[in-house]
N, C-alpha and C positions, 0 to 999 in steps of 0.2 A: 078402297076395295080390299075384302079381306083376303090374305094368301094361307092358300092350303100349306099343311104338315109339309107335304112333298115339297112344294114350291120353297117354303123356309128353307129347308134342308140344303136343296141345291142352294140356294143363295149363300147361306153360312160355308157352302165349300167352295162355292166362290172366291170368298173373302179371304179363305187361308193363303196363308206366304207357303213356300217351298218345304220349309223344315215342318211348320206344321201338316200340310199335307202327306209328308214322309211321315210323321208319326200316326198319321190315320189309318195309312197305309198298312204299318208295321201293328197298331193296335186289331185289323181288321183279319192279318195274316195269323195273327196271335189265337183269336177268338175261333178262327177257321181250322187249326192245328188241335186245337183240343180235344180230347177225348167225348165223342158223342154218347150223351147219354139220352136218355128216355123221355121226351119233356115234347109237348105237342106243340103246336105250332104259337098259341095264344100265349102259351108262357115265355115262350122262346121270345114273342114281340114287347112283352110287359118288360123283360128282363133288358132287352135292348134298349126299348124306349126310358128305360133306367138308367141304365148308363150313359146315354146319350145328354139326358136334362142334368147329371152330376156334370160330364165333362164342360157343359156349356155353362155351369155355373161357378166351376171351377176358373175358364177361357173367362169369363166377367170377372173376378176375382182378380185373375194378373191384370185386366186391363185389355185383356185381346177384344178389339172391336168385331162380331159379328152379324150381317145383314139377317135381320129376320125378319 
């Protein structure tokens, strides 16, 4: 059965340990804090969805296992 984007997701936050969830937390708070500029909705998800596939490739790099 294939799983949706969403379905991934939660599962990959599933899997986090404590410290990493604390850093998601603080990366989300980070992202949220910043100065709003002019950028429409679609960019806004390319941009995320950017940085979402660096961090996860980054998280396979160290070794961190996530369910996807």
């Amino acid at each position: 059965m294939l799983h949706s984007p969403k379905l991934a997701i939660l599962q990959s936050l599933d899997a986090l340990d404590q410290q990493q969830m604390d850093e998601v937390l603080v990366y989300i708070k980070d992202v949220l804090k910043q100065p709003t500029r002019a950028i429409n909705s679609k960019e806004f998800k390319r941009e995320a969805l950017k940085e979402i596939r660096q961090a996860l490739r980054i998280g396979k790099k160290k070794g961190v296992s996530l369910a996807l």
